[in-house]
C-alpha positions as CSV (number, residue, x, y, z in Angstrom):
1,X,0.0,0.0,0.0
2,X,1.0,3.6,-1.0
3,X,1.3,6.4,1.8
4,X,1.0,9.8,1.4
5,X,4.4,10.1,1.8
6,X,5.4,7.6,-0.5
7,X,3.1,9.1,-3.3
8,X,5.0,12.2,-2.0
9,X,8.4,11.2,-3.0
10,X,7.9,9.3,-6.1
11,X,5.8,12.2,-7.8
12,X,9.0,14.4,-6.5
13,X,11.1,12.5,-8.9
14,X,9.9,13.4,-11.8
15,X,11.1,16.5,-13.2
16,X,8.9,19.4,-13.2
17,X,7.2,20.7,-16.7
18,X,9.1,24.1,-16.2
19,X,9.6,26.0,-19.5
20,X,8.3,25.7,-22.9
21,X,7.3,22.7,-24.5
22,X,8.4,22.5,-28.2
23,X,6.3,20.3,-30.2
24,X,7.5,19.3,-33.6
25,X,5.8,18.0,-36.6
26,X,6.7,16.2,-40.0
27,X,3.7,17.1,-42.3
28,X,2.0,20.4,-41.3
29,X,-1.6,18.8,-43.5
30,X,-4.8,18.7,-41.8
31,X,-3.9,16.8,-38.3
32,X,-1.4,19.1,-37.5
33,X,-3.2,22.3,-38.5
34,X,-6.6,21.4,-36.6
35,X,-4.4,20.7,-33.1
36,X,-2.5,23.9,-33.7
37,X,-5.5,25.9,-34.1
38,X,-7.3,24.1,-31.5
39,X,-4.4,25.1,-29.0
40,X,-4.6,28.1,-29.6
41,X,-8.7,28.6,-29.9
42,X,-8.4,26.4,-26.1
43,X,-5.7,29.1,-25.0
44,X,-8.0,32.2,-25.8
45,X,-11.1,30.4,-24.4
46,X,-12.7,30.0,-27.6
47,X,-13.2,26.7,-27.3
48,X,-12.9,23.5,-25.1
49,X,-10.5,20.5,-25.6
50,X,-13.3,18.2,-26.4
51,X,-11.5,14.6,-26.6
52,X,-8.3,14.8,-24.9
53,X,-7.8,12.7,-21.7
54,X,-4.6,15.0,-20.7
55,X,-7.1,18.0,-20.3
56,X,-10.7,16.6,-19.7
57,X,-10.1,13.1,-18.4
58,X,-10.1,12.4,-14.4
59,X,-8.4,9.9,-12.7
60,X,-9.7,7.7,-9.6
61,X,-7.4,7.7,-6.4
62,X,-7.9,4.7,-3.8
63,X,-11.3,3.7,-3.1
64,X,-14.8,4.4,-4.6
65,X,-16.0,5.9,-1.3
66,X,-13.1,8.5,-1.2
67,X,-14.2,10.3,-3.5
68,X,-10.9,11.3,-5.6
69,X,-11.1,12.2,-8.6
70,X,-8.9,15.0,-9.7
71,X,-8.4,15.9,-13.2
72,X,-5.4,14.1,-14.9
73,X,-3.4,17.1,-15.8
74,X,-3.9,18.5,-11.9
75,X,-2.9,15.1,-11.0
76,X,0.5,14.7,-13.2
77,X,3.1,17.2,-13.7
78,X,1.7,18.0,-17.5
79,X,3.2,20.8,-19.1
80,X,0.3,23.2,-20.0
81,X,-1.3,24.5,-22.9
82,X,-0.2,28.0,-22.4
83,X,4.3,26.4,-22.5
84,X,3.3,24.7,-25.7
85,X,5.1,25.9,-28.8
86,X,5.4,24.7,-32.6
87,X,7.3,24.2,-35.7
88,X,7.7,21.6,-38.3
89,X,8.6,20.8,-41.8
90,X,6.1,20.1,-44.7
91,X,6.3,19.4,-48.4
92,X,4.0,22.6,-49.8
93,X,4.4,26.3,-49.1
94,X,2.5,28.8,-47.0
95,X,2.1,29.0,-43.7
96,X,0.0,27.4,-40.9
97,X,-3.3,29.4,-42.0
98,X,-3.1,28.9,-45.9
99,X,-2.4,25.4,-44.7
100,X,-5.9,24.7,-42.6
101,X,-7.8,26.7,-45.3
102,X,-6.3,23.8,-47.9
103,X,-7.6,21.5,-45.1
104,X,-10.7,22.6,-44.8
105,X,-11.3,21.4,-41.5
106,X,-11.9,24.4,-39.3
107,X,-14.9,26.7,-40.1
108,X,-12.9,30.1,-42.2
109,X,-15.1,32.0,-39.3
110,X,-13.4,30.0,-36.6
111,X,-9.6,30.2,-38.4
112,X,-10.4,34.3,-38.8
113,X,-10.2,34.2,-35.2
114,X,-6.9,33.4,-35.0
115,X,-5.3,34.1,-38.3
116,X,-2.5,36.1,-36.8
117,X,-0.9,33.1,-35.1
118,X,-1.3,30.6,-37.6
119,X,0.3,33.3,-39.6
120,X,3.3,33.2,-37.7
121,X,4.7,30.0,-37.9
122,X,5.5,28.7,-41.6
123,X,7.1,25.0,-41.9
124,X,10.6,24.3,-43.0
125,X,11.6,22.3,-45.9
126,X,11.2,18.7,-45.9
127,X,12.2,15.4,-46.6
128,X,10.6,13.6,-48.8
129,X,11.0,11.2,-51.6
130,X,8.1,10.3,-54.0
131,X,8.9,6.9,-54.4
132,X,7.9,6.3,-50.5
133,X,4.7,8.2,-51.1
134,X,3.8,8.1,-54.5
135,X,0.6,10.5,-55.1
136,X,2.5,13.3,-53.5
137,X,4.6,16.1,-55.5
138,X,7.2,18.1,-53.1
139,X,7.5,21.9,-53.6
140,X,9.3,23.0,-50.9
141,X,11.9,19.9,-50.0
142,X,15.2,19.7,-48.5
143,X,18.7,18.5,-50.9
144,X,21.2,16.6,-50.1
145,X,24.1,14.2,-50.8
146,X,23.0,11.3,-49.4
147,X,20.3,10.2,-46.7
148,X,22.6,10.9,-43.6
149,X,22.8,14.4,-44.9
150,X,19.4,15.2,-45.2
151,X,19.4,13.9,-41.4
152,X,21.6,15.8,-40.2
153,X,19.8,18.8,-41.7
154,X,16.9,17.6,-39.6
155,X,19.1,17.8,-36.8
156,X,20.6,20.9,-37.4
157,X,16.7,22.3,-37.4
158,X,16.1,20.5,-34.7
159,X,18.9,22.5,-32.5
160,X,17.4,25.8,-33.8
161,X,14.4,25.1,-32.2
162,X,16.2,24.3,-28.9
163,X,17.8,27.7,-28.5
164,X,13.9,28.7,-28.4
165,X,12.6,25.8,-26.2
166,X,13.4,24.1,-22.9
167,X,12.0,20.5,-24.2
168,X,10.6,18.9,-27.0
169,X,8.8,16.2,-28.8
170,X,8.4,15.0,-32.1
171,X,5.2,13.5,-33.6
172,X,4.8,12.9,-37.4
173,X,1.8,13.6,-38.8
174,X,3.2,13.2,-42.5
175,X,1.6,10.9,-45.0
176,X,1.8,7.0,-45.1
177,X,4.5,5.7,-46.8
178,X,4.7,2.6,-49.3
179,X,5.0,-0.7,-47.4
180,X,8.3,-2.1,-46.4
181,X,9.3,-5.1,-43.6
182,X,11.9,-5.0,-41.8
183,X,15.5,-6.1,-43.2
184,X,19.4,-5.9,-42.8
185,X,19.9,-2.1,-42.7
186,X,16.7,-2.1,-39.8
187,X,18.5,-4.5,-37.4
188,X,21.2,-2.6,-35.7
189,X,22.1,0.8,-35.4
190,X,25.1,0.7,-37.0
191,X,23.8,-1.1,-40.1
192,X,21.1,1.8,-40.1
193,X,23.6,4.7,-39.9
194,X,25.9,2.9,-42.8
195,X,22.4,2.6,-44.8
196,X,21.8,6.5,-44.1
197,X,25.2,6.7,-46.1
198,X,24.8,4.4,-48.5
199,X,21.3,5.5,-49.3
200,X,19.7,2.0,-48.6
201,X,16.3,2.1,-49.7
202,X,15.0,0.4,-46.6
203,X,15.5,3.9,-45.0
204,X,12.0,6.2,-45.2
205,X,12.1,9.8,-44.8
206,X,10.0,9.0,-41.5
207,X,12.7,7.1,-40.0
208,X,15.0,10.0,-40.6
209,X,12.8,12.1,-39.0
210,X,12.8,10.0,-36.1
211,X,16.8,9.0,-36.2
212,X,17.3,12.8,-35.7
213,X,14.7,13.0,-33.2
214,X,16.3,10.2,-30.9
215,X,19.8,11.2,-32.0
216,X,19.0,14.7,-30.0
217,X,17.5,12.8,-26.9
218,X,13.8,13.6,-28.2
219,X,10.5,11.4,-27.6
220,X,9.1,10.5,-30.7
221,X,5.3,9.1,-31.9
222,X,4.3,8.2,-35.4
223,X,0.9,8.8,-36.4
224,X,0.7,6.9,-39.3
225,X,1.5,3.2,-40.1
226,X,4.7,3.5,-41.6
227,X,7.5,1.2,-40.6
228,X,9.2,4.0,-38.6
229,X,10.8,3.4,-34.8
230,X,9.4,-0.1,-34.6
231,X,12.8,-1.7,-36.2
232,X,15.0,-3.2,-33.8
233,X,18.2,0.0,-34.8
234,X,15.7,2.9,-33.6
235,X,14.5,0.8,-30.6
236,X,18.5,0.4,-29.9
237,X,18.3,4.4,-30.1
238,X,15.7,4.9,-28.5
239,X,17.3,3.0,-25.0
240,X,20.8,4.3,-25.3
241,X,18.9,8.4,-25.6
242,X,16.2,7.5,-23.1
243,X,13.9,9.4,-26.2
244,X,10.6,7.2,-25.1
245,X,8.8,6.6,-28.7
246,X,5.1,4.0,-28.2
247,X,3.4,2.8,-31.2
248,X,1.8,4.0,-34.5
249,X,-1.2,4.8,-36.6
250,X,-4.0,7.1,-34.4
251,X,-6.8,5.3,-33.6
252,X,-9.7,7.3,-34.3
253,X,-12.6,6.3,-36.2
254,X,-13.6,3.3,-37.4
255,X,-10.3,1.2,-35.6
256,X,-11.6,2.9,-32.9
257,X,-15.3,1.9,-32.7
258,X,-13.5,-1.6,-33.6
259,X,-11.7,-1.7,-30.5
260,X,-14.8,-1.0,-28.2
261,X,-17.3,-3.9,-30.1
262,X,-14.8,-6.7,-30.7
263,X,-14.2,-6.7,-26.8
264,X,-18.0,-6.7,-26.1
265,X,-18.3,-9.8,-28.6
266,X,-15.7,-11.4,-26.5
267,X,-17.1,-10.5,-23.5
268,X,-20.4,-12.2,-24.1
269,X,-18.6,-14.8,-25.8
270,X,-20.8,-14.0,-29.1
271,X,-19.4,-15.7,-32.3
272,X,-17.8,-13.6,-34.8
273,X,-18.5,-14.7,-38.7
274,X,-17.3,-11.8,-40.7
275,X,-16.3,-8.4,-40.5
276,X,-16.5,-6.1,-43.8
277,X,-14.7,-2.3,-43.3
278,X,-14.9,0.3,-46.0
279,X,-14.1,4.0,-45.6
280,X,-15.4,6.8,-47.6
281,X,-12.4,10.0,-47.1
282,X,-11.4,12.9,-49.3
283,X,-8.9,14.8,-48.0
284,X,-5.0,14.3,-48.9
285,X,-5.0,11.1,-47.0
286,X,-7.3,9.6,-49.2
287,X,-5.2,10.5,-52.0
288,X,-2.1,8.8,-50.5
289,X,-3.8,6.2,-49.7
290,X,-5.1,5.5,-53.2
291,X,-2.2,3.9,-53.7
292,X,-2.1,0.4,-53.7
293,X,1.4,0.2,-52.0
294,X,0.6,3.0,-49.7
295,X,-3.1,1.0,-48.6
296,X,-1.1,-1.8,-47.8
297,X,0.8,0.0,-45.1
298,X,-2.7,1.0,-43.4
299,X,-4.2,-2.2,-44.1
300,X,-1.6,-4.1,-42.5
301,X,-2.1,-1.7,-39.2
302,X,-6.1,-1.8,-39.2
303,X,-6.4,-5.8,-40.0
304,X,-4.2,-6.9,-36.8
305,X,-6.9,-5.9,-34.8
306,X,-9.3,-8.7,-34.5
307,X,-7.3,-11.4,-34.0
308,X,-5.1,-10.2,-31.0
309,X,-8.5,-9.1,-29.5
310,X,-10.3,-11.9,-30.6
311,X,-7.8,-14.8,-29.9
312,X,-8.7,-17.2,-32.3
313,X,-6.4,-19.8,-31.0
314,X,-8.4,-19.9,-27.2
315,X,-11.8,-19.7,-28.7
316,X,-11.8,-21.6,-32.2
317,X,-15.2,-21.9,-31.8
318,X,-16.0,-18.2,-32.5
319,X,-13.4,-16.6,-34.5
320,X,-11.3,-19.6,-35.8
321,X,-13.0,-18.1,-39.6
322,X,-13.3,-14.7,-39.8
323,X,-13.6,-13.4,-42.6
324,X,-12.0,-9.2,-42.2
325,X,-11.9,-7.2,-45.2
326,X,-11.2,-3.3,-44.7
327,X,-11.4,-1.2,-47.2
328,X,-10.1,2.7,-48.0
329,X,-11.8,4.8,-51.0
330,X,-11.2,7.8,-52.3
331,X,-14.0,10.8,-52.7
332,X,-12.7,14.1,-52.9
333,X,-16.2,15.7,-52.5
334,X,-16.0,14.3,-49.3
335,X,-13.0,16.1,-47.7
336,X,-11.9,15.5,-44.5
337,X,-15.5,13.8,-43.7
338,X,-14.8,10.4,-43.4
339,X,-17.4,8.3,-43.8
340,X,-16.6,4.9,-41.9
341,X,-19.1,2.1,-42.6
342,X,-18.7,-1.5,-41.2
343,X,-21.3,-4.5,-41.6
344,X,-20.6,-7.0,-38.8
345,X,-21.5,-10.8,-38.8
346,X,-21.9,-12.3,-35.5
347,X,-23.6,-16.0,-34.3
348,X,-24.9,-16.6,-30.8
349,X,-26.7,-19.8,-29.1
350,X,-27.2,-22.4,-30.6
351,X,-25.1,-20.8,-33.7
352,X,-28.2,-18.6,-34.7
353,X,-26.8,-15.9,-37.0
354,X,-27.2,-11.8,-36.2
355,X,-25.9,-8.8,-37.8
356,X,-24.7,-5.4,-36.4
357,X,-24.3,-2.1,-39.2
358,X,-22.7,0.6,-38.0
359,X,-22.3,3.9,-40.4
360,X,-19.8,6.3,-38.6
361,X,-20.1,9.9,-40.4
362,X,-16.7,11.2,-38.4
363,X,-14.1,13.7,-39.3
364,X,-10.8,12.7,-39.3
365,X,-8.5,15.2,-38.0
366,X,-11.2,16.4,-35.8
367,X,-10.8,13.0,-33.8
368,X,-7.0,12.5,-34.6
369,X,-6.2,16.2,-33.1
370,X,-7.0,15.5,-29.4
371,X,-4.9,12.6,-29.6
372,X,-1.9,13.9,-31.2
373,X,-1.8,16.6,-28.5
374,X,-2.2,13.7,-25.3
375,X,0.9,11.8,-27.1
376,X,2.7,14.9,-26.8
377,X,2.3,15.9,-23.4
378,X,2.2,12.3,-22.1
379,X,5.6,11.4,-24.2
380,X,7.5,14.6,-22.8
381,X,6.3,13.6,-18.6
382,X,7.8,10.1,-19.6
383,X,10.9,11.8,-20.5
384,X,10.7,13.4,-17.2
385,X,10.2,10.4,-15.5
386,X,13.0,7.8,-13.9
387,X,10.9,5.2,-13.7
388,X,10.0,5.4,-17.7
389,X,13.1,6.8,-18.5
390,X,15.5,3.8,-20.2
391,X,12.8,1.6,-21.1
392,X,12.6,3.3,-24.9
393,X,9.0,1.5,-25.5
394,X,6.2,3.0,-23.7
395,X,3.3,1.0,-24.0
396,X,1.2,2.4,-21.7
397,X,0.1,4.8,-24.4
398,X,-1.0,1.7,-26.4
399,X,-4.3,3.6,-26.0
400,X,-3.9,6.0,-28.9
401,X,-2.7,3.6,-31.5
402,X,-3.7,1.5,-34.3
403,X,-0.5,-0.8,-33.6
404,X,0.6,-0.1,-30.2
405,X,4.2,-1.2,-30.1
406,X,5.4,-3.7,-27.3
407,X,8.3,-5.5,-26.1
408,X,9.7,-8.0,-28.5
409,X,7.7,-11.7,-28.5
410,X,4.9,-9.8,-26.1
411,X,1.5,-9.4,-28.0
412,X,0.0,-6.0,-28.1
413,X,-2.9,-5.0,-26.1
414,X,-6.1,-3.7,-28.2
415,X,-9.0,-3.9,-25.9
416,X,-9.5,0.1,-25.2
417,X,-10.9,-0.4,-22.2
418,X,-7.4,-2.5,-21.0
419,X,-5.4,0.2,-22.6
420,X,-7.3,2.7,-20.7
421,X,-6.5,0.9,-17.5
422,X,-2.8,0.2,-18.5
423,X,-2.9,4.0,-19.0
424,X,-4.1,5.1,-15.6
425,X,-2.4,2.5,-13.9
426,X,1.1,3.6,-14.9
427,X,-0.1,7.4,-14.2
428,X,-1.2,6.0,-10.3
429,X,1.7,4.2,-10.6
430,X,4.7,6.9,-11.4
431,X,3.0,9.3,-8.9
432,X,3.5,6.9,-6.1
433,X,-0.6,5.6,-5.9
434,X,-2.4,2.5,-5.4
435,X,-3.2,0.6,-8.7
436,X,-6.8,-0.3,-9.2
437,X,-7.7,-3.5,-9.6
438,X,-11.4,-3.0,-9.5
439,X,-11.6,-5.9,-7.2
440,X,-13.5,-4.6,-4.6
441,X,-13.9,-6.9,-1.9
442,X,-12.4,-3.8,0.8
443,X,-16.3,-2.7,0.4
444,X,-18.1,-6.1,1.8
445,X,-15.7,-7.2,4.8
446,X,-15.9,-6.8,8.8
């Protein structure tokens, strides 16, 4: 059992969020636009942060009856919105507001409010290489000799942005790349750094991004499905730095919704026949991803989820023949509107056949925003943490991903409602608290 005390002294470990938090972003494109802007509206009190668990959620301390509660960032040593400062790089001109008008996520009415400061900040030149992403044209890209240069120019931007900041994280909210499994040059981290030289074309631009990143002792999270820090070189990296980087691909709309009704068919130990996915999106996304090899990336990321929730092997009964088909088209009248629509086969007693339809009208950055922005802030108070610090993977934000990322030969953890409880746990845990078990049997004794 915790004591006050105890609680006391671990929390006092942790370094405090003193200072300004620099966020930095590969791909300044819809995601990282609508968290910018909705940082700033939050800031001015235009509007609330609807979706994030750093800044809405609560946290339970000890028992029912004690009625503790707090909210997680009074609980945690969270930097705060007002510390929070950005830059990144992007592949098209203009700056942050010409950027969410081409978005068109935010209402014009909404991005007139605060036009000045989206005016301000203006990405950098990329990297970027259109065979890794190949319905994308770069205007404004970074040159170089080989792929080690164009990471240390990474890095050289990267130090910039120090002499204006006191910490910083990097999340990459670029496009998704071609797929590609791991290989030689992904193995160690000298065979990666000789591959930077030798321009092996195992090497993504994201994976630059994120050498550079670790290379400067910086936490790192990958929004998309690429093949980025989950290679054993950047995991090697990411250890020796004590840069924490977690898992990849935000979960937001129809993975998400996944995540809450496979569990409830296990649960209730309902039969699972079929599973068909399609998507309906618009924006630049859909454009990337109307490439086959670029689909394959995100298909890869978005099919693993039934069967580690599922566990065909314990319960070949019920899911030893699923049939899962996802599916991602492209609609340009229907911008950043996703439309996610899933028809669901399931079997019950006696093997009697029923059917679930769910149509989720969502919008994509909307959802992804709040989730970029909890990555952030959780990523830089492991940083800050001795207890996290070392451990490179941090799994406990298995929450926000697609393909949370896990020690090698341990399965990952998809149920939301688990990965919410690893989540809390580990916060009640570095902060010196009891762990909830949810038990309960303190409540019905003498």
């Amino acid at each position: 059992m915790s004591t006050p005390s105890a609680a006391t002294q671990d929390a006092a470990s942790i370094k405090p969020a003193t200072g300004k938090l620099g966020i930095m972003i590969p791909g300044m494109g819809a995601v990282a636009t609508t968290l910018i802007a909705g940082v700033e509206a939050v800031r001015r009190g235009l509007a609330k942060p609807i979706g994030s668990t750093t800044q809405m959620g609560t946290i339970r301390l000890g028992k029912r009856t004690d009625a503790r509660s707090p909210l997680i960032k009074d609980f945690a040593p969270i930097a705060q919105l007002d510390d929070l400062v950005f830059t990144g790089w992007d592949i098209f001109g203009g700056n942050l507001y010409d950027a969410a008008k081409t978005a068109g996520v935010l209402d014009r009415d909404q991005l007139e409010q605060i036009r000045p400061f989206l005016e301000s900040i203006e990405p950098m030149p990329a990297v970027f290489d259109q065979h890794y992403v190949k319905r994308l044209t770069g205007q404004k890209v970074k040159t170089g000799k080989n792929k080690c240069d164009l990471a240390n120019q990474i890095r050289n931007d990267i130090a910039e942005f120090k002499t204006k900041t006191d910490r910083q994280v990097m999340i990459w909210c670029g496009s998704t790349e071609i797929f590609l499994e791991t290989s030689a040059v992904h193995q160690t981290l000298e065979a990666f750094e000789r591959g930077m030289v030798d321009n092996d074309p195992g090497i993504t631009p994201s994976m630059l991004y994120a050498w550079a990143a670790l290379k400067e002792g910086i936490p790192f999270a990958n929004g998309a499905p690429n093949l980025t820090v989950d290679i054993p070189a950047l995991i090697e990296l990411s250890k020796k730095m004590n840069a924490p980087i977690c898992g990849k691909d935000f979960k937001t709309g129809q993975t998400f919704i996944k995540t809450v009704l496979a569990p409830a068919f296990k649960t209730r130990l309902l039969g699972l026949s079929g599973w068909y996915s399609t998507n309906i999106l618009g924006n630049r996304d859909g454009e990337v991803l109307d490439d086959p090899e670029s689909f394959k990336t995100k298909e890869e990321s978005k099919l693993g989820v039934l069967d580690y929730i599922l566990q065909p092997d314990l319960h070949p009964d019920l899911y030893k023949d699923i049939y899962h088909k996802v599916r991602i088209n492209y609609y340009p009248p229907r911008g950043d509107n996703k439309e996610g629509w899933d028809n669901i086969d399931i079997f019950g007693w006696l093997g009697y056949p029923m059917q679930l339809k769910v149509d989720f009208l969502c919008r994509d950055s909307i959802l992804a925003a709040p989730l970029a922005l909890d990555l952030c802030l959780f990523l830089d108070l492991a940083a800050r943490t001795p207890s996290l610090q070392g451990l490179g993977i941090q799994e406990w934000l298995s929450f926000y991903f697609k393909a949370p990322q896990t020690a090698p030969g341990v399965y990952p953890e998809h149920d939301l409602f688990i990965q919410q409880m690893k989540l809390k746990n580990t916060l009640r845990h570095i902060m010196g608290e009891d762990l909830i078990t949810h038990l309960g049997l303190e409540y019905y004794g003498d």
